[in-house]
C-alpha positions in Angstrom: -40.2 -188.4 -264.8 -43.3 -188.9 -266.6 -43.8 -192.8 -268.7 -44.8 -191.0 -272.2 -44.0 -187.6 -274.1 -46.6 -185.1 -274.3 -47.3 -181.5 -276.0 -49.7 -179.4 -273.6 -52.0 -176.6 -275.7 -54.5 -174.9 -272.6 -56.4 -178.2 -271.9 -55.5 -180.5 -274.8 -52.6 -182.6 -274.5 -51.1 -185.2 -276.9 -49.5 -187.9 -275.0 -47.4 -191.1 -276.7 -46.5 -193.8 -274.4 -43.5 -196.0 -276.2 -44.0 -199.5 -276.6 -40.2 -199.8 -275.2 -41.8 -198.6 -272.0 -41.1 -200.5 -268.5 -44.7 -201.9 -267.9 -43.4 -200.9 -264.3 -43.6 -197.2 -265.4 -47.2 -197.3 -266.1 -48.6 -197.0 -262.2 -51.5 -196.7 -260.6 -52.4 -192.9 -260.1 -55.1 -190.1 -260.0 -55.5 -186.7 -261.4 -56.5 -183.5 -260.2 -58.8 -182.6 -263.0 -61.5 -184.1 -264.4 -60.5 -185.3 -268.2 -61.5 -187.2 -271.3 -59.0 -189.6 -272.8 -59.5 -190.1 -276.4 -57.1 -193.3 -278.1 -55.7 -191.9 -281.5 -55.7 -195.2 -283.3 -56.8 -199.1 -283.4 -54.6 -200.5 -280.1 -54.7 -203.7 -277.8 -53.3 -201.0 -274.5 -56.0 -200.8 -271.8 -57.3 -198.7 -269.1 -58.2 -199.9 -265.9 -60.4 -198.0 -262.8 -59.3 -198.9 -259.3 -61.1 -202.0 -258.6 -62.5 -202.4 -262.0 -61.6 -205.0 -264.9 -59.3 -203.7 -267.6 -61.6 -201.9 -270.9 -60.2 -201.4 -273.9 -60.1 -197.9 -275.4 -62.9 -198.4 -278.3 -64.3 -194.7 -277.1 -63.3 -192.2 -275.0 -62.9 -193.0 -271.4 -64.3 -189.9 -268.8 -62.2 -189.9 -265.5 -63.2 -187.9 -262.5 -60.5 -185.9 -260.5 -58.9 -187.8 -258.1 -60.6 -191.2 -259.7 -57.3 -194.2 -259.5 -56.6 -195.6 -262.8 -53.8 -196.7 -265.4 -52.9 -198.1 -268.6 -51.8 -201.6 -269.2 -49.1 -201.9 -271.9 -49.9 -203.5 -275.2 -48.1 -203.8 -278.8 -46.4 -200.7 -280.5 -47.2 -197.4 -279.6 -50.0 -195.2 -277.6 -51.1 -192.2 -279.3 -53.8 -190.7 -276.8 -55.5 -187.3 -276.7 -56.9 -186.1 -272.9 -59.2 -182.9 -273.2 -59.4 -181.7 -268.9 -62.2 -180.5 -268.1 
């Protein structure tokens, strides 16, 4: 089961991660498309590359099929847009 709900249109999806979330549900993974994630609104959550510090989400954030990454939780809710490639 997936850590956030999300509404798919071809290759826009709207995705909202709860702050209520498990910080445990929010792992490590990749993707098999290349995609842009876009934040929706002013937010302390991050997003982290394998073997990278954590950046904040001040503009969108390009991430290369089969690239690691995750979000680290922060206050209230995420609103994200990801456009795939």
């Amino acid at each position: 089961m997936n850590p956030y709900k999300e509404v798919t249109i071809e290759n826009l999806s709207y995705r909202i991660f709860s702050a209520s979330i498990n910080e445990m549900e929010l792992i490590w993974h990749r993707d098999a498309e290349d995609r842009t994630v876009e934040v929706l609104h002013p937010t302390d959550w991050q997003f982290q590359f394998d073997n990278e510090l954590p950046i904040g989400f001040e503009k969108p954030i390009f991430i290369r099929k089969e690239q690691i990454h995750r979000v680290i939780k922060g206050t209230g809710d995420l609103h994200i847009l990801i456009q795939k490639s």
